[in-house]
FIVO-933372 format. One record per atom (N, C-alpha, C): residue in one letter; x, y, z. Coordinates in steps of 0.2 Angstrom, whole numbers, plus 5000, padded with zeros to 4 digits. Layout:
AXYZ/...
***
This chain:
X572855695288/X573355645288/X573955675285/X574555685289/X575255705288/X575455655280/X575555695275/X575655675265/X576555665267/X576855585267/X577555605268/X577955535261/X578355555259/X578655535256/X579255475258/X579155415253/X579655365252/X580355365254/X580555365259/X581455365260/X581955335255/X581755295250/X582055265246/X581855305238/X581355295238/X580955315230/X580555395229/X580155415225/X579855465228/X579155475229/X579055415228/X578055425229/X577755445235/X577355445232/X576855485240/X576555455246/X576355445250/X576055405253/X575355405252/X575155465249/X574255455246/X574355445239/X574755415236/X574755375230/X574255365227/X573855365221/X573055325220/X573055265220/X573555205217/X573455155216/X573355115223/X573755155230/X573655125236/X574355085236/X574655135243/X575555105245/X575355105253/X575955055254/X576155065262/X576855085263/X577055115268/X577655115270/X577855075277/X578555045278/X578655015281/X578855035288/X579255025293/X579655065299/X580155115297/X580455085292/X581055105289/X580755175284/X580055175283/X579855205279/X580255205270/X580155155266/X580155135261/X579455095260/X579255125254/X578755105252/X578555035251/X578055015247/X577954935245/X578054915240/X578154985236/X578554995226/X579054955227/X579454995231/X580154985232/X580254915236/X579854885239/X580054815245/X579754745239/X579454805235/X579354725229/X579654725224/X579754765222/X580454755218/X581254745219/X581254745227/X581854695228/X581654605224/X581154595223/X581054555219/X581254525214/X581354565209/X581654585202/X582454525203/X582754545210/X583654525210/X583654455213/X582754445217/X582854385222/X582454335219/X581954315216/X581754285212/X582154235209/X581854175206/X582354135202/X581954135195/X582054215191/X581954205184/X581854155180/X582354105180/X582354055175/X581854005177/X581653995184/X581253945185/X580653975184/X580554045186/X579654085184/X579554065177/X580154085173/X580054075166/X579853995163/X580153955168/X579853885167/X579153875167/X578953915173/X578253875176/X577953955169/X578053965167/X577854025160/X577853975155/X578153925152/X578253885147/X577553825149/X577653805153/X577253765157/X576253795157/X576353835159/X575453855160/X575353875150/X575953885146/X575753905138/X575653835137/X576053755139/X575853715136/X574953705138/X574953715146/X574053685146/X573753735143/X573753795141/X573353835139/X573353825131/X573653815127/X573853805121/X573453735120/X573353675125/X573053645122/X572253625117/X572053705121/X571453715115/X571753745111/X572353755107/X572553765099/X572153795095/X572153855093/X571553875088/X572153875081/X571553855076/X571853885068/X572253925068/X571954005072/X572554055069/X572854085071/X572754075081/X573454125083/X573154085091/X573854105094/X574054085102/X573854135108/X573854205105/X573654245109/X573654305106/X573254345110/X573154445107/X573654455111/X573854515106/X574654565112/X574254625110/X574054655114/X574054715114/X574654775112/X574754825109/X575454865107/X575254935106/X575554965110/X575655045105/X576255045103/X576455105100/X577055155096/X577555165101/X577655115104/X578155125107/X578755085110/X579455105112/X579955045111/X580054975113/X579754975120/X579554905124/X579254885120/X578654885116/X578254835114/X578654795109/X579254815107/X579754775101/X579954725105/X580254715111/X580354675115/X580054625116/X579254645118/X578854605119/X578654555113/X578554575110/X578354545103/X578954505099/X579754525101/X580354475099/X580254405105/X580154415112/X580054395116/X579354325115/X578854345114/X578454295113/X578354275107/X578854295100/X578754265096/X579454195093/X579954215096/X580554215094/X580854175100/X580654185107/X580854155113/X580254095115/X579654145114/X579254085115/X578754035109/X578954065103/X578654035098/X578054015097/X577754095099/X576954095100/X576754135093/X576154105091/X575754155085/X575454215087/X575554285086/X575354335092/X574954355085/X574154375086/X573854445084/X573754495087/X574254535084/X574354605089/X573654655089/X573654695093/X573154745091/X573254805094/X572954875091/X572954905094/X572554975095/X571955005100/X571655045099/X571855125100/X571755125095/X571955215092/X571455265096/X572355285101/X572055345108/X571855395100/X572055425097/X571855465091/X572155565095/X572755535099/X573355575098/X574055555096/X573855525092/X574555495088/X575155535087/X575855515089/X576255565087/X576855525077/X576955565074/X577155515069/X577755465071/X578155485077/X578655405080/X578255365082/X577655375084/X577255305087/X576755275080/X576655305074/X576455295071/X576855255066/X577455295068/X578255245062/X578455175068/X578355195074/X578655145077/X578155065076/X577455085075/X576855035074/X577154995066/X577455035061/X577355015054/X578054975055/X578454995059/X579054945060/X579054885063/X578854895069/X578554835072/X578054795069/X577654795064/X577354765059/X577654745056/X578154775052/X578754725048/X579254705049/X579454735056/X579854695058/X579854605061/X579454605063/X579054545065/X578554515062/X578154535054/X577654495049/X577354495054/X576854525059/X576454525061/X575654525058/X575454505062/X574654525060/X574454555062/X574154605062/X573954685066/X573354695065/X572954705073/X572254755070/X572154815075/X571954845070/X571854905074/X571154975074/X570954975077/X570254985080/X570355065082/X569855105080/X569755185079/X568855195079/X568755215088/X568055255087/X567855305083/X567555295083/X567055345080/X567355425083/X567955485078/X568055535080/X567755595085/X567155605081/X566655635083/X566355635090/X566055575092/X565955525099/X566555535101/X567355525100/X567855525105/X567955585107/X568155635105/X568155705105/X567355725110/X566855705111/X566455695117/X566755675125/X566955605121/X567055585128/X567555615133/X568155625128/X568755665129/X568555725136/X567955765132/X567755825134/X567455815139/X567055755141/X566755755146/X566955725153/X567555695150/X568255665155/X568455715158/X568755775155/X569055815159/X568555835164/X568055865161/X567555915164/X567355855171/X567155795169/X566855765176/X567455735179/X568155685177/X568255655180/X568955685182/X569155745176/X569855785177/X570555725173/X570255715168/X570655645165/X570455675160/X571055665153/X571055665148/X571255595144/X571255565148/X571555485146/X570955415146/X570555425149/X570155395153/X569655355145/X569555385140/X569355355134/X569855315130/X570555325130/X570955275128/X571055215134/X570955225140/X571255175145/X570455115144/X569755145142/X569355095142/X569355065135/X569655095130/X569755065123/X570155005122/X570655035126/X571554985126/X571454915132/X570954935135/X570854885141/X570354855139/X569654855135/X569454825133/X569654795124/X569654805120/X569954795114/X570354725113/X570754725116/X571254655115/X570654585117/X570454595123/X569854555127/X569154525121/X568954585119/X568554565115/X568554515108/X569354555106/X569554505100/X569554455101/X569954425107/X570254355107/X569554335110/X569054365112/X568454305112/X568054285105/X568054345102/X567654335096/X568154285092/X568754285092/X569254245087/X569354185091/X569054165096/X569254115102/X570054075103/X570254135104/X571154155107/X571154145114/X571554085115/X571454065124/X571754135129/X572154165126/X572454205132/X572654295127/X572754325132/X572754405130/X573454405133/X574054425133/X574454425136/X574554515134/X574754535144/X574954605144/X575654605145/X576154685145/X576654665146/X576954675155/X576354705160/X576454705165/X575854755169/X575754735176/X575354765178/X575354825183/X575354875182/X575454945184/X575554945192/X575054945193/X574954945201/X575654885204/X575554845202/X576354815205/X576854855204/X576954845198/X577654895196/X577554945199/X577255005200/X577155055204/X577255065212/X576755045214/X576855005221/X576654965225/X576754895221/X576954835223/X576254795228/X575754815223/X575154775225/X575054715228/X575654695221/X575554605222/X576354585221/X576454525225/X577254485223/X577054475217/X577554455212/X577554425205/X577254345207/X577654335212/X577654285213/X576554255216/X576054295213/X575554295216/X575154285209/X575454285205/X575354285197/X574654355194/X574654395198/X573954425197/X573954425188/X573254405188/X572954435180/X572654465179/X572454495171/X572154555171/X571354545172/X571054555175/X570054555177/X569654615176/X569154575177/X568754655176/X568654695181/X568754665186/X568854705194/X569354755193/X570154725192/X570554775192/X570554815186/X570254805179/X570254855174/X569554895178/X569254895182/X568654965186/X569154985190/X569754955195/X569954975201/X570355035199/X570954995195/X571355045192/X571555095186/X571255025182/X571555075174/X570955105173/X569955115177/X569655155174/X569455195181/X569955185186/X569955225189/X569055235194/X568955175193/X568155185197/X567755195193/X567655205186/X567255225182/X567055175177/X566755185176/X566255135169/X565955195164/X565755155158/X565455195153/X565055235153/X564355205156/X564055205158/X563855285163/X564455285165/X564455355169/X564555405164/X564555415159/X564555465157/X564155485152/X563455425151/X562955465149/X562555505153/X562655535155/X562055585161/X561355655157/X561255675162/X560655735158/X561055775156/X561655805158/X561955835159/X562555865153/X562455805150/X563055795146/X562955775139/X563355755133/X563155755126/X563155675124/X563455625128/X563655585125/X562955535127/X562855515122/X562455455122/X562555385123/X561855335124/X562355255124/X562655245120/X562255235112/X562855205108/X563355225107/X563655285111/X564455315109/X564955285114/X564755235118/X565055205123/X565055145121/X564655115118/X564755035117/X565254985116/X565855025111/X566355005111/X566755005116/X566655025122/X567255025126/X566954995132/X566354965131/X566154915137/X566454835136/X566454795141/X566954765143/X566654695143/X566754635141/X566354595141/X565954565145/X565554525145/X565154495153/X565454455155/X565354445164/X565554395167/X565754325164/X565054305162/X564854255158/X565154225153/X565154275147/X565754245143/X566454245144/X566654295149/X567254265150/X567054205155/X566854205159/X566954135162/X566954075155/X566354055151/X566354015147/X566853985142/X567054075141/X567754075136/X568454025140/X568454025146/X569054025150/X569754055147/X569454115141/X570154175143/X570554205149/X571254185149/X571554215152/X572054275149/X572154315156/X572554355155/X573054365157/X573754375157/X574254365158/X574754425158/X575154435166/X575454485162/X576354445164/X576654465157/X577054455157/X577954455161/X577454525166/X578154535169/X578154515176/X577654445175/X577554395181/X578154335180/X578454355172/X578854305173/X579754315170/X579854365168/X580254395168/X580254455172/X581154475174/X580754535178/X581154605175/X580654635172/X580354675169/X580854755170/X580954775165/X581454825167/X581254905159/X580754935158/X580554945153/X581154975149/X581355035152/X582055065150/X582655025145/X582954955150/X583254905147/X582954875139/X582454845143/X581954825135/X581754895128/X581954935130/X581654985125/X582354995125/X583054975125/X583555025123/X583954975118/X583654895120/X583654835117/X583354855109/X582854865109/X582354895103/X582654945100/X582754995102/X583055045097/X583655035094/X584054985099/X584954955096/X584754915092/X584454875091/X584454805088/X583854795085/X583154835086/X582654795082/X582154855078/X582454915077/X582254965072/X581855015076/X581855035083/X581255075085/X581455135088/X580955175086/X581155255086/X581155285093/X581555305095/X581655345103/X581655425101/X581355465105/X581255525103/X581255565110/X581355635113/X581355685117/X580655685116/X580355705121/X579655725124/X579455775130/X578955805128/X578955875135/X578955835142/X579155865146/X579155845153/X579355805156/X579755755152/X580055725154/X580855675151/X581255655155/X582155625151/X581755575148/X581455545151/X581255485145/X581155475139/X581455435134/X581455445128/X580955425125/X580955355126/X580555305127/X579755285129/X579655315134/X579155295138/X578555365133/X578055335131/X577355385130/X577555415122/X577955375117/X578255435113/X577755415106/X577255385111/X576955385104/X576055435104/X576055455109/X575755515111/X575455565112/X575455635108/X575755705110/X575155735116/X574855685117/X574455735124/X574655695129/X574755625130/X575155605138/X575555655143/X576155675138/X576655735143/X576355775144/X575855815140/X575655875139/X574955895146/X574455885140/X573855885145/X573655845151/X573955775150/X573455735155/X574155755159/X574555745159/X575455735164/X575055805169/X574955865165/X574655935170/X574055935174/X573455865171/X573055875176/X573055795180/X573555765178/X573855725185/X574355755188/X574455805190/X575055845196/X574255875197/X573955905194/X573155945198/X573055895204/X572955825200/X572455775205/X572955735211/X573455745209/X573855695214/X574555705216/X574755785213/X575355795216/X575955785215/X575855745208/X576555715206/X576355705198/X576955675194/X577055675189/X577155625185/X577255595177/X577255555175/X578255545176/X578455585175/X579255585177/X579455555182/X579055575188/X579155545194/X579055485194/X578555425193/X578255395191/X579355345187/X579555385182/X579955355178/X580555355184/X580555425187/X581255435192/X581155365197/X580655365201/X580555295203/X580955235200/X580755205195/X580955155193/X581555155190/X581755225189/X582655215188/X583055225196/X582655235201/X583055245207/X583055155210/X582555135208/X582555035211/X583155015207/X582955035199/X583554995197/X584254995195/X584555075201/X585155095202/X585355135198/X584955165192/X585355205188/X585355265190/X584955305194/X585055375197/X585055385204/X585255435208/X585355435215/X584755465220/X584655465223/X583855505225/X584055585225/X584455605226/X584655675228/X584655695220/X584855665217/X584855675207/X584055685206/X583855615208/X583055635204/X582655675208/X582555695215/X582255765217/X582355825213/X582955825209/X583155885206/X582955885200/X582755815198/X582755805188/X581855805190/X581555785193/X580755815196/X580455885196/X580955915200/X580855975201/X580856005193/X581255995189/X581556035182/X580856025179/X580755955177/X580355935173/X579655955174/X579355965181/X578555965182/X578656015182/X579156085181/X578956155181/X578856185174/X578756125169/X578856145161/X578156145160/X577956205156/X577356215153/X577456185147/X577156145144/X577156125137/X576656145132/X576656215130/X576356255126/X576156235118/X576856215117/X576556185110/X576056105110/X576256065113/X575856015115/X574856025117/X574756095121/X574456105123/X573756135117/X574456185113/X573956215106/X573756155104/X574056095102/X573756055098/X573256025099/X573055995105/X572655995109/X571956035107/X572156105111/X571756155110/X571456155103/X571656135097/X571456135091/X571256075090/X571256035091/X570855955090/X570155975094/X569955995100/X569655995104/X569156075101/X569456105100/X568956195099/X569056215102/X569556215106/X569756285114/X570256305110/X570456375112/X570956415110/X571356425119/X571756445117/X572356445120/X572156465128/X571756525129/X571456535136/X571256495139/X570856435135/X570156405137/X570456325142/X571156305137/X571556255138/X571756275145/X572156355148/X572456365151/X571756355158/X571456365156/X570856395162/X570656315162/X570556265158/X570556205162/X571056165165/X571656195165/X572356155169/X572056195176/X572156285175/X572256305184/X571556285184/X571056255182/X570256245188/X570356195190/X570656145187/X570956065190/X571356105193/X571756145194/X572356145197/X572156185206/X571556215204/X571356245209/X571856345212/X571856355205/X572056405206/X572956405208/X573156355208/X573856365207/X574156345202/X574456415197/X574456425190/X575356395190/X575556365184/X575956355182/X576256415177/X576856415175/X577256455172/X577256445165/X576656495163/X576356495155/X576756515152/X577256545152/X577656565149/X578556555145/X578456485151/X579056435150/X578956395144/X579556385139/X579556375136/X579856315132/X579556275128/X579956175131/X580556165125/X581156155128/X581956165124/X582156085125/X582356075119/X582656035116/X583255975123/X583656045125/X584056025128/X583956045136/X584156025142/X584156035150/X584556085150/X584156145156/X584456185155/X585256205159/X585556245157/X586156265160/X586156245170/X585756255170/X585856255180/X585756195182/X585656135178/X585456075180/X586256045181/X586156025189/X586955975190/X587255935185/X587855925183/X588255875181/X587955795180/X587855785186/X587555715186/X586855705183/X586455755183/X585955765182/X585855755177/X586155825171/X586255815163/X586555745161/X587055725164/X587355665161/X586855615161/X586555615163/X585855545166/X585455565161/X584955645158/X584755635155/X584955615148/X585655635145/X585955635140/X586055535140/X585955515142/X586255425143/X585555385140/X584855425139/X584355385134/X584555415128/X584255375124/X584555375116/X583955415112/X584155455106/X583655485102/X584055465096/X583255435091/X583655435085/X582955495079/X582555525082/X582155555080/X581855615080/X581655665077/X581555745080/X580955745087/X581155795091/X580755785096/X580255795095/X579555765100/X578655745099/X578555835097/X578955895101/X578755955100/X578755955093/X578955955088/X579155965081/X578455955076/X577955895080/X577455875076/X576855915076/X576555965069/X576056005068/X575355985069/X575255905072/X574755875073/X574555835076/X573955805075/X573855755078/X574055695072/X574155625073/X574155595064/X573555545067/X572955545065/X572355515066/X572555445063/X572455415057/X572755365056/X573455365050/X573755305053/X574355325048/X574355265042/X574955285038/X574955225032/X575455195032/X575455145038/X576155095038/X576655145036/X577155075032/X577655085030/X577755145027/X577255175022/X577155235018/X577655295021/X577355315028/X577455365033/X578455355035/X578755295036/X579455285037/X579855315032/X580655315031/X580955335029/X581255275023/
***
């Protein structure tokens, strides 16, 4: 099958999450998020007031719902949003991917006090993660795949043991991406679509084999509750950007102007914003998602600036092209030293994912875009805000941090 591209956006037609195109050949990313401009927000957000009063009416002692958060600017939003717009009691939480970078670790201790939150935060077993980590790459070509089971199961768990009616997310992927569902369909979060697409077909379970190191109990924390108890519980999950429409960019530049949160330069990509809490996202896994699928996490952000008019198509093929040709070296050593590989061993698992089409080891990742990049280009990158030294700057991984302590 002929591999051909969005006439409006830049996604592929073999996407993993699953896209169509239409006659016009525009995708269904792009046909559902004309949503966003024809929707009547205010009334979504009524019938959003409306489903918290009957959910709320089982009331518990001491909060209204888990919000899930990392280190990063959107979740400021979210969290001024349900607690200030909706005057919800949130217990926040969050499971520590344990490549921390220190702006996600100062953005965590902000947003803590910025908001008097109650905060939990949950850290496997190092030794067991640094396993599975290893055994991600090798069987499933993912370096992410141990944080995406922890962070999707983790808020779940809490709210049933603290019998929290609802988990509120702040939006679900595969829509925003391309356009699974209307907003208007309310999808929530299940265990079906945490197998489809955030564990990408996998379960725990798959990764104890004869073959390999990890054992059961090194997974059990990242298994998912039973049918059963959620049935019984009647937890829901909610993603938020069924009822506002959802703009991450906007919401994170809101956060930085107004509500203390840290925006910072990142390999591989203009976004300040997105991933900056971290330092393997752009690095590692961004390399062995262009192996697996062709494309990039930039791509991914050029998308949703091109729906929401801020870049031109003919711009972001170029700011594409720039960004997925950046080896990100210092990213990679750290990496390599968390892990035990030294520098050859990192490169020789990107080109065997990559199947032998090497990228350019020798490139090296700058501060600023280079001289050759169009006008329009540079000015678009220069138009997200930084108020912090870039993620390249950090010596490490920060395993866990000390609040407040770590900020300025």
């Amino acid at each position: 099958m002929t591999r051909s591209r969005c006439t409006r956006c830049l996604y592929w037609s073999d996407h993993p999450l699953g896209i169509t195109f239409d006659d016009d050949g525009v995708c269904s990313g792009c046909r559902t998020h004309i949503e966003k401009t024809t929707l009547d927000w205010d009334a979504r957000l009524s019938m959003l007031d409306s489903r918290l009063g009957r959910l709320l009416r089982r009331r518990t002692p001491d909060y209204d719902c888990v919000v899930p958060v990392r280190g990063t600017p959107e979740y400021f939003y979210e969290i001024e949003f349900l607690t200030q717009r909706l005057g919800l009691r949130v217990l926040a939480v969050n499971y520590n991917s344990q490549f921390n970078s220190a702006v996600g670790i100062r953005n965590l201790a902000r947003l803590r006090d910025r908001f008097d939150l109650d905060f939990m935060g949950y850290t496997s077993n190092p030794v067991s993660y640094r396993k599975l980590v290893r055994e991600s790459i090798l069987q499933f070509g993912t370096v992410r795949w141990p944080a995406l089971a922890g962070e999707t199961q983790l808020p779940v768990r809490v709210a049933l043991e603290r019998r929290v009616p609802m988990v509120i997310w702040p939006f679900h992927q595969p829509t925003e991406m391309v356009g699974t569902h209307s907003y208007t369909e309310e999808v929530e979060m299940s265990r079906a679509s945490r197998h489809s697409f955030d564990l990408m077909g996998v379960e725990p379970g798959d990764f104890v084999t004869h073959r390999g190191l990890v054992q059961d109990y090194e997974v059990e924390d990242l298994l998912y509750p039973g049918d059963g108890e959620l049935h019984r519980s009647g937890l829901v999950g909610l993603y938020l950007a069924n009822y506002l429409p959802w703009d991450s960019r906007r919401y994170a530049e809101h956060a930085v102007d107004e509500l203390g949160a840290i925006a910072a330069r990142n390999s591989r990509t203009f976004d300040t914003y997105d991933r900056v809490d971290d330092l393997v996202y752009m690095g590692l896994h961004d390399l062995l998602k262009v192996a697996k699928y062709g494309y990039g996490r930039v791509t991914d952000s050029l998308c949703r600036e091109i729906r929401f008019g801020r870049v031109d198509r003919a711009t972001a093929i170029e700011l594409e092209a720039h960004f997925l040709a950046e080896y990100p070296r210092r990213l990679l050593e750290l990496f390599g030293d968390w892990i035990g590989a030294n520098e050859a061993a990192v490169d020789w698992i990107i080109n065997w994912e990559m199947n032998g089409r090497l990228f350019p080891t020798d490139v090296e990742w700058a501060a600023q875009p280079d001289d050759h990049l169009s006008a329009p280009a540079r000015s678009f990158i220069a138009s997200f805000m930084t108020n912090a030294d870039p993620l390249v700057m950090d010596s490490s991984f920060t395993l866990i941090g000390k609040g407040l302590a770590l900020d300025e």
